[in-house]
C-alpha positions as MATLAB code, in Angstrom:
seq = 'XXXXXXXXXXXXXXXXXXXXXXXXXXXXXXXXXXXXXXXXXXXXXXXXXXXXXXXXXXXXXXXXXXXXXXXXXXXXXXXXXXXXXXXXXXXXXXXXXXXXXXXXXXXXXXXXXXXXXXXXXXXXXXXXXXXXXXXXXXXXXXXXXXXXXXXXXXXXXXXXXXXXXXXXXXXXXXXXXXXXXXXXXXXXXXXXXXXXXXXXXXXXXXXXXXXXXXXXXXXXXXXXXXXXXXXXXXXXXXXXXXXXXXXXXXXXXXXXXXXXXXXXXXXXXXXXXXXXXXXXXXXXXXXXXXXXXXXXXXXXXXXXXXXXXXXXXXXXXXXXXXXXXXXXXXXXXXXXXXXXXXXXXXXXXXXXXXXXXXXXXXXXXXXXXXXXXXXXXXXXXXXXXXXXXXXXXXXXXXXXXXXXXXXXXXXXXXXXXXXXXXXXXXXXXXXXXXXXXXXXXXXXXXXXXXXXXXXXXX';
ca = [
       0.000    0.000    0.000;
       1.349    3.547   -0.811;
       2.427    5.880    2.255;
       0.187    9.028    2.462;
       3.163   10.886    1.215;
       3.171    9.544   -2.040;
      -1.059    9.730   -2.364;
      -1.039   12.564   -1.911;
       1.941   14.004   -3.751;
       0.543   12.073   -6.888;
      -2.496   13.885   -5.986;
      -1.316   17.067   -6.203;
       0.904   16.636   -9.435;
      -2.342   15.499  -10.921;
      -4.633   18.452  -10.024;
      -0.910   20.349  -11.398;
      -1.559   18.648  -14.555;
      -4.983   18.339  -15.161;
      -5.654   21.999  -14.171;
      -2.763   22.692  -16.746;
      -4.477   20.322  -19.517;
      -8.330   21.698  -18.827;
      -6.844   25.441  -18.919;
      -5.628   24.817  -22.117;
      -8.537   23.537  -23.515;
     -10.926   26.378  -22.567;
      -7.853   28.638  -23.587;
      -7.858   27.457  -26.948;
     -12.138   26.567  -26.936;
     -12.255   30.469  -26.272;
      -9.488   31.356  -29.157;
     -12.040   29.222  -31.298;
     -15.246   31.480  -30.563;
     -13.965   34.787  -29.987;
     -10.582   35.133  -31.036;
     -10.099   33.742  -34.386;
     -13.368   35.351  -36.036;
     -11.148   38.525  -35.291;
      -7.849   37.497  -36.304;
      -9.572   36.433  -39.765;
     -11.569   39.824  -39.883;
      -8.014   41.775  -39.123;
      -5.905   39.663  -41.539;
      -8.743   39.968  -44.105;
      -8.325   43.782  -43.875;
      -4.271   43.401  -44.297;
      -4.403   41.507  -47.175;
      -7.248   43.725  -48.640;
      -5.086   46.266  -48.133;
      -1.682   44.952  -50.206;
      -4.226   44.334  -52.732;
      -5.498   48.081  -52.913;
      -1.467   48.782  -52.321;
      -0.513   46.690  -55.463;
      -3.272   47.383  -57.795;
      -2.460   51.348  -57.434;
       1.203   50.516  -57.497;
       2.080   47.453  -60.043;
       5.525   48.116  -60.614;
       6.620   48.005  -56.891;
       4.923   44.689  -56.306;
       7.968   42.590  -56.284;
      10.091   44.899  -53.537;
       6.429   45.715  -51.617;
       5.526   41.864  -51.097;
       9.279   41.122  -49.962;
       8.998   43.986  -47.458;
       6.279   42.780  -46.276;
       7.116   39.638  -45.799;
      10.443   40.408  -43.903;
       7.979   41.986  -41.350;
       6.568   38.829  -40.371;
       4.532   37.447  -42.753;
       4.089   34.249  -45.332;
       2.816   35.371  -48.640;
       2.016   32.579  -51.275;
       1.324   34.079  -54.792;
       0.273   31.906  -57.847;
      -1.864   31.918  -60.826;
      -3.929   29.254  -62.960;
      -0.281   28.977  -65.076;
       1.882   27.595  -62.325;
       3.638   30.308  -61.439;
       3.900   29.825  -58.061;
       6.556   32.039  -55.655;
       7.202   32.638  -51.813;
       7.889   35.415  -49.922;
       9.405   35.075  -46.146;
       9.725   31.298  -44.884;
       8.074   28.521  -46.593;
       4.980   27.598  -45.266;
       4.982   24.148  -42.929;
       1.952   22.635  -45.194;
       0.864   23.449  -48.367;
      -2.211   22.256  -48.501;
      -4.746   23.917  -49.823;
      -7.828   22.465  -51.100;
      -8.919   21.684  -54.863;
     -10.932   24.787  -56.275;
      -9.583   26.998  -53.698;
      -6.859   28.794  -55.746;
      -9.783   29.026  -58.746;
     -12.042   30.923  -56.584;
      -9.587   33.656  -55.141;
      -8.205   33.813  -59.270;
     -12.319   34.134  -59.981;
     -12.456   37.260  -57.628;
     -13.680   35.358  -54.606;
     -12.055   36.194  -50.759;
     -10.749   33.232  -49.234;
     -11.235   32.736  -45.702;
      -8.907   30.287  -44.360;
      -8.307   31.452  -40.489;
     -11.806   31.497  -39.739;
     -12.565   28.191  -41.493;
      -9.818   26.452  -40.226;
     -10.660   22.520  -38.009;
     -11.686   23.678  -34.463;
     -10.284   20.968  -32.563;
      -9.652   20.291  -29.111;
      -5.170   20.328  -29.390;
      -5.656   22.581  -32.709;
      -4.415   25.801  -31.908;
      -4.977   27.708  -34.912;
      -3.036   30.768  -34.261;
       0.306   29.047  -34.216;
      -0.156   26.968  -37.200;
       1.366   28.207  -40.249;
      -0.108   26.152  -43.150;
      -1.030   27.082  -46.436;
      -4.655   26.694  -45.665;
      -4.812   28.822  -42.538;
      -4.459   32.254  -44.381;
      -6.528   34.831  -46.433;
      -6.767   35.077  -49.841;
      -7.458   37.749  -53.004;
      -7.271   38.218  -56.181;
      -4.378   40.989  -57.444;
      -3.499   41.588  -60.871;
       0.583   42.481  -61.840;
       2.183   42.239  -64.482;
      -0.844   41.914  -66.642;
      -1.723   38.872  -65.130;
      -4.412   37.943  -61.898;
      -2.915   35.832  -59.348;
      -3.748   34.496  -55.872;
      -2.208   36.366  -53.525;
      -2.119   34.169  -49.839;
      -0.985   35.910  -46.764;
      -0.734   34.871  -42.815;
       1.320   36.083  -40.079;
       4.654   33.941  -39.756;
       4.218   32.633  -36.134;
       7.777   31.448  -35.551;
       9.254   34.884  -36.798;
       6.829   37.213  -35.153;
       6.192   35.072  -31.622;
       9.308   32.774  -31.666;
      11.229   34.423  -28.667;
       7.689   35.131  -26.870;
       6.701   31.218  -27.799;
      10.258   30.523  -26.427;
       9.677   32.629  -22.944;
       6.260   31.295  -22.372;
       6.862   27.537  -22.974;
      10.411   28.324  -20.771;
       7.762   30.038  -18.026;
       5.208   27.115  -17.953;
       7.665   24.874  -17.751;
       9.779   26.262  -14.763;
       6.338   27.449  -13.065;
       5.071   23.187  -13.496;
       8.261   22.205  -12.279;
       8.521   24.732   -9.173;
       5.133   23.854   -8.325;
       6.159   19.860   -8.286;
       8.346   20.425   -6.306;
       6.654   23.082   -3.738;
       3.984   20.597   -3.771;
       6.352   17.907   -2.450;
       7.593   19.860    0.490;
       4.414   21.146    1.498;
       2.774   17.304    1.265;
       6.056   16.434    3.788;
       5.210   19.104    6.127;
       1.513   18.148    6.009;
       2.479   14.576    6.160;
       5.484   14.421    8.746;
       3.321   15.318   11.740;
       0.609   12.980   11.112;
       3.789   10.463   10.740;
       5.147   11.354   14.320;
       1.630   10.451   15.482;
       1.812    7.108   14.093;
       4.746    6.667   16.015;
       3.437    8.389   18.830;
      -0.002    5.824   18.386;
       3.038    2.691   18.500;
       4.647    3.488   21.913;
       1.191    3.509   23.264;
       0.188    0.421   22.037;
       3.209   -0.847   24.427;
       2.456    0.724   26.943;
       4.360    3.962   26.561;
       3.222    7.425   27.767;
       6.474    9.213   27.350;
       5.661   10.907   24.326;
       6.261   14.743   23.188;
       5.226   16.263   20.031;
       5.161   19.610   18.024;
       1.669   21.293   19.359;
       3.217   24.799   18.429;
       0.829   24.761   15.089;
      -2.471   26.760   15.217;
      -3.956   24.874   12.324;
      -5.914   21.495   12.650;
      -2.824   19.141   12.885;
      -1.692   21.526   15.841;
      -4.610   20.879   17.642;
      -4.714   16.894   16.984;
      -1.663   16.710   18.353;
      -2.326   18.825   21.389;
      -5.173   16.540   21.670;
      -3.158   13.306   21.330;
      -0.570   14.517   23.936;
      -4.235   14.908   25.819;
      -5.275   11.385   25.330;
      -1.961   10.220   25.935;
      -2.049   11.714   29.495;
      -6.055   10.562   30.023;
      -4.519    7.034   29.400;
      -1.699    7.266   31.573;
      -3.763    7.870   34.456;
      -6.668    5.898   33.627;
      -3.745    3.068   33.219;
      -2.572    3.773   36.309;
      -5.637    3.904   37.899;
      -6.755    0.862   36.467;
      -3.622   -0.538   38.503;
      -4.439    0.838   41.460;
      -8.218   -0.308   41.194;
      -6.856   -4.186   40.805;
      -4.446   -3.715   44.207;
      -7.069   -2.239   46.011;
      -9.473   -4.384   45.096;
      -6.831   -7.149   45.748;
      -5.965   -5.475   49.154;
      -9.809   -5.430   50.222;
     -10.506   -8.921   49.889;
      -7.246   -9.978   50.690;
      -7.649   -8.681   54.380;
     -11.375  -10.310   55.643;
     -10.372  -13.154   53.797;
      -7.529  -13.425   56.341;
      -9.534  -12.866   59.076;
     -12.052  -15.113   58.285;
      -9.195  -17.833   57.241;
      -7.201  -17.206   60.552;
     -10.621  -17.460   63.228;
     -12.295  -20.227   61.202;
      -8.687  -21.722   62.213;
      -8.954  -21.450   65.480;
     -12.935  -22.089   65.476;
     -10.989  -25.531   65.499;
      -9.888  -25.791   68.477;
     -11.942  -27.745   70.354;
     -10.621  -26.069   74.232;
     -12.208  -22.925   72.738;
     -14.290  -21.116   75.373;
     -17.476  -20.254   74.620;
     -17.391  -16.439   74.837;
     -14.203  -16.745   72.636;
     -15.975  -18.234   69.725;
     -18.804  -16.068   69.799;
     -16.205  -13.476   69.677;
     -14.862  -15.164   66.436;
     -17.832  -15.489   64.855;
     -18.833  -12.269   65.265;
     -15.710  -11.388   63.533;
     -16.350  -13.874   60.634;
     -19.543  -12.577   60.242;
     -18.712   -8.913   59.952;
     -15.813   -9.501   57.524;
     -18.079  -11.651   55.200;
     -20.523   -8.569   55.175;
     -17.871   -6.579   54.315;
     -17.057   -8.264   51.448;
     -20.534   -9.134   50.425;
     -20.915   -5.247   50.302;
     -17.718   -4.753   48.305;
     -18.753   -7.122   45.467;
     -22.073   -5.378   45.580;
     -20.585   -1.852   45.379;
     -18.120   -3.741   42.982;
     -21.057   -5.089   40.466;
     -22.837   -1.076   40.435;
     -19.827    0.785   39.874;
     -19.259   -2.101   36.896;
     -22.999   -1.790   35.436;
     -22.427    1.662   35.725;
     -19.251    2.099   33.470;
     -20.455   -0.599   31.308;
     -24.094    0.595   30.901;
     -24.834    3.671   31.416;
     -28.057    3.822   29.804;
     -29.577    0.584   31.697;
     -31.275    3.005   33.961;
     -34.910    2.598   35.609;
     -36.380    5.921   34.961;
     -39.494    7.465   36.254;
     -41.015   10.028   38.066;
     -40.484   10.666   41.788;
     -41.107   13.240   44.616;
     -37.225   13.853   45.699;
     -38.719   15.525   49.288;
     -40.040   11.858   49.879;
     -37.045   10.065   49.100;
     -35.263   12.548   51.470;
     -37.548   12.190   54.420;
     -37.154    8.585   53.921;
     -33.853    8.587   54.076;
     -33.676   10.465   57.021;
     -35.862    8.108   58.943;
     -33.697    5.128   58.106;
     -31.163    6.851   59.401;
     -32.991    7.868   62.813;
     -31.514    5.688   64.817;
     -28.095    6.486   64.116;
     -28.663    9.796   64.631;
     -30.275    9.629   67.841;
     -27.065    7.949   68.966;
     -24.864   10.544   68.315;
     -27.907   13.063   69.154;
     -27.289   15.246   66.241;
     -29.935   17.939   64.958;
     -30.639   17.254   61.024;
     -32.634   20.299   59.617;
     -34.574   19.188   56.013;
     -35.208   22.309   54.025;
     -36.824   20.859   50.326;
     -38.523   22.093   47.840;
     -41.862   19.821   46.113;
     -39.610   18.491   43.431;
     -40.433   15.642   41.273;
     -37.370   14.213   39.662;
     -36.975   11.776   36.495;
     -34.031    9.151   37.034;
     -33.632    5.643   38.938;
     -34.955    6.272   42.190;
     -33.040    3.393   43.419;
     -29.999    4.759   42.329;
     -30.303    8.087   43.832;
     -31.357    6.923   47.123;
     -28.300    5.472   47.477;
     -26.221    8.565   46.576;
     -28.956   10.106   49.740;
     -27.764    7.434   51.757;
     -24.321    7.701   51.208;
     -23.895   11.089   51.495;
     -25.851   11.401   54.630;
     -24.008    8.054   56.062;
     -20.946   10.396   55.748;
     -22.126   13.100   57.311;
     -23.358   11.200   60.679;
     -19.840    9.217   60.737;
     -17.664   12.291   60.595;
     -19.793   14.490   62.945;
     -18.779   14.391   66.492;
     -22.212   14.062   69.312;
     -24.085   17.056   69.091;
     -23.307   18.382   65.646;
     -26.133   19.226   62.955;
     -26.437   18.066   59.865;
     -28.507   19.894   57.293;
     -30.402   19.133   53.849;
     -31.582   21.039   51.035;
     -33.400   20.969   47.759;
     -33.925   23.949   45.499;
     -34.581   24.604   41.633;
     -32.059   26.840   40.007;
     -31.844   27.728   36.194;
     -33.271   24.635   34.992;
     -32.300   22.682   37.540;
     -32.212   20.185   40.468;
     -29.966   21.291   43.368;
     -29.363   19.059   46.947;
     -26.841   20.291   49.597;
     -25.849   17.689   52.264;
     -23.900   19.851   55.102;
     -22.578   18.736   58.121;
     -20.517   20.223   60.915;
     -17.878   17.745   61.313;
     -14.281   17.622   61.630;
     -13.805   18.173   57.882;
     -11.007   16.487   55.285;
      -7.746   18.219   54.241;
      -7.586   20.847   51.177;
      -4.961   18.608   50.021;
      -7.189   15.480   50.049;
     -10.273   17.131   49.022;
      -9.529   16.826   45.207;
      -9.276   12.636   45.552;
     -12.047   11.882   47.550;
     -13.972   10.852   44.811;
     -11.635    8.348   43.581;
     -11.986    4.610   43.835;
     -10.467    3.288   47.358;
      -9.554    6.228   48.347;
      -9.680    7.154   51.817;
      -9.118    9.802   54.142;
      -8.325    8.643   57.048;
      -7.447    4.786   56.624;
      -7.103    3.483   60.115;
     -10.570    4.816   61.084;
     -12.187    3.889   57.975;
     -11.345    0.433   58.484;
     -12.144    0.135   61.731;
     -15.628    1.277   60.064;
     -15.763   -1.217   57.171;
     -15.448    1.526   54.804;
     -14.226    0.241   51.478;
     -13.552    4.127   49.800;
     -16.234    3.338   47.231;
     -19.151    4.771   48.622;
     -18.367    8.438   46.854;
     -16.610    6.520   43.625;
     -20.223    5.470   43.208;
     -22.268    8.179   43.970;
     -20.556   10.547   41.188;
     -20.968    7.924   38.836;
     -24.750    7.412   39.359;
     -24.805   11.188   39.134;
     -22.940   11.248   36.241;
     -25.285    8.762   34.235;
     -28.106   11.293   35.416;
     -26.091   14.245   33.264;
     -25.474   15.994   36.725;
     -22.399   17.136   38.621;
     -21.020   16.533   42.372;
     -18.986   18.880   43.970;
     -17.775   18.656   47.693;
     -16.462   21.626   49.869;
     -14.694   21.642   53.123;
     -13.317   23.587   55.994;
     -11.242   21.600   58.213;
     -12.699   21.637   61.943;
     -15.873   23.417   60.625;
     -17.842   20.729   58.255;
     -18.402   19.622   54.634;
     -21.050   20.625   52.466;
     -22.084   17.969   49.273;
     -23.595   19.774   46.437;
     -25.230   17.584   43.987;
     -27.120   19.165   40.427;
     -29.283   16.890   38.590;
     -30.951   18.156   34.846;
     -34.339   18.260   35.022;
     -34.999   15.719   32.114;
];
């Protein structure tokens, strides 16, 4: 298969010489309707005119044709006798048609420019044959004769037909070979990206190219070096995903390994093994939830359109929400202040209520006893917009940025100790994100975080 280079060079030679082939044609197409008509009209008058010249003037007409054919011109002269004689260079073709030279002798005007083969590579004006001239009648020497005059191309155009084929030719050739360079510099970059596309497919992020360019390949590259940067960390992400999800299961599955162990032992006390079961339990809820959170977050980036959507009142959700988490919230005795709007959403209800949930799970674990929590629902420009504040102990300005990223955690040891997996806010952007909305989070250390979610009214 041929390299792009050489398409397109190919390419552009052939518009060169096409355009240079089609011009020609509707050059000499317009010479053909316009210009010859006139040529044969202004030659006629010439010729007309050495007639008048030598019928008031017979004994000059030897030296008076000569003259006038060192200026630039062919003159045939002949009579029915066959006398025949040339003046200036000999015509290429002499090839005038039977009758011809009787009708001129007869008196007649012969027309040869203007009836000369219109043809598609006939340029008429250049061709210096016997039939492409004018002829009359002149008498000399007692005698009428056929007097046939054209301009002699060669002698009156030969040094302009010399510049202008020298011209076209340098002006093709340039043009070749401007066309070449500018194909490599269109080419080249678009080369360096298929490089550039290589060392990616193995794995390769290291890559730099020319983004300098304000034209279209300047931005694909500036986009490539963009995609090649997306990848990176959605490569190293992807790593991090598998050890964390490695790490997660790795740990309960430990625990429940090493107390199943010594569930064996049959001098076990009684208090003991309830002890370890309670411990086997809780880690095998933990990881039933982390396969569950596992299996959304996967339908999720895999599906985003297998959503249940219908209409729902988002103040009932919210109060529902709430009083699941009552109890909780009595146990801490924290104040929760619901300030929403009658709303009716379209989305997955299920979905949403557990972005509710999680958000508000977050906000009673990170509140110290006594704090207030407070909810909100409004409708701004079109649409939906919840606030889940809290007046807790607040995360890090340096953290904030990553909280939304899969496993992550703020503070680990706690979070642990809480069964957290870090994937609780992973999946609540992405079930907002399927909905066409946006979650932001804000934070004050020691003075509370405030969740602002915007859902599209759909």
């Amino acid at each position: 298969m041929k390299s792009l280079y050489v398409r397109m060079s190919i390419l552009f030679c052939s518009v060169i010489v096409i355009s240079s082939l089609l011009g020609f044609l509707v050059s000499n197409a317009y010479y053909q309707a316009a210009v010859k008509p006139q040529n044969d009209a202004k030659l006629t008058e010439m010729t007309t005119g050495v007639q008048q010249f030598i019928g008031d003037h017979p004994d000059t007409a030897e030296e008076y044709l000569q003259s006038t054919a060192s200026l630039g011109y062919k003159i045939y002269l002949s009579n029915d006798q066959g006398d025949e004689r040339f003046y200036g260079l000999p015509f290429r073709k002499n090839d005038l048609e039977e009758g011809v030279l009787q009708k001129v002798l007869a008196g007649g005007i012969y027309h040869g420019v203007a009836d000369f083969p219109s043809k598609a590579f006939i340029t008429g004006f250049f061709d210096n044959q016997l039939s492409n001239t004018i002829g009359v009648p002149i008498r000399m020497n007692g005698q009428t004769y056929a007097l046939f005059m054209r301009p002699d191309a060669e002698v009156q155009f030969g040094e302009l037909r010399i510049f202008f084929a020298v011209l076209i030719a340098f002006t093709i050739l340039f043009s070749l070979i401007f066309v070449l360079i500018t194909v490599l510099h269109v080419v080249k970059p678009i080369t360096r990206l298929t490089e550039a596309t290589k060392k990616i497919s193995k794995g390769r992020y290291d890559i730099k190219l020319y983004t300098a360019r304000r034209d279209e390949i300047g931005q694909l590259a500036s986009h490539f070096m963009i995609m090649s940067r997306e990848l990176e960390r959605t490569n190293r992400a992807r790593q991090e995903f598998v050890a964390n999800v490695s790490h997660e299961i790795e740990s309960p599955l430990t625990s429940i390994q090493g107390f199943a162990h010594a569930l064996k032992d049959g001098t076990l006390p009684d208090p003991q093994r309830v002890e370890y079961l309670s411990i086997i339990e809780e880690e095998s809820r933990r990881l039933s939830m982390l396969s569950k959170q596992l299996l959304t977050l996967s339908s999720l980036d895999y599906d985003e359109n297998a959503l249940d959507k219908k209409r729902f009142d988002l103040r009932a959700q919210l109060r529902q929400v709430v009083q699941i988490m009552e109890w909780r919230l009595t146990e801490k005795e924290l104040a929760v202040r619901l300030h929403v709007a009658d709303i009716t959403l379209e989305g997955d209800s299920n979905l949403l209520y557990q972005v509710w949930m999680n958000l508000l799970s977050n906000a009673v674990k990170y509140t110290p006893a006594g704090g207030s929590i407070a909810i909100a629902a409004r409708v701004s420009d079109q649409s939906c917009i919840v606030t889940v504040a809290d007046t807790g102990e607040g995360i890090p300005a340096d953290q904030l940025p990553m909280i939304f990223d899969r496993f992550y955690k703020v503070d680990k040891a706690r979070t642990r100790d809480s069964n957290s997996t870090g994937l609780g806010l992973a999946i609540a952007r992405k079930i907002i994100e399927v909905h066409g909305g946006t979650i932001e989070a804000a934070s004050t250390p020691g003075t509370g975080t405030t969740f602002t979610v915007t859902l599209p009214f759909l």
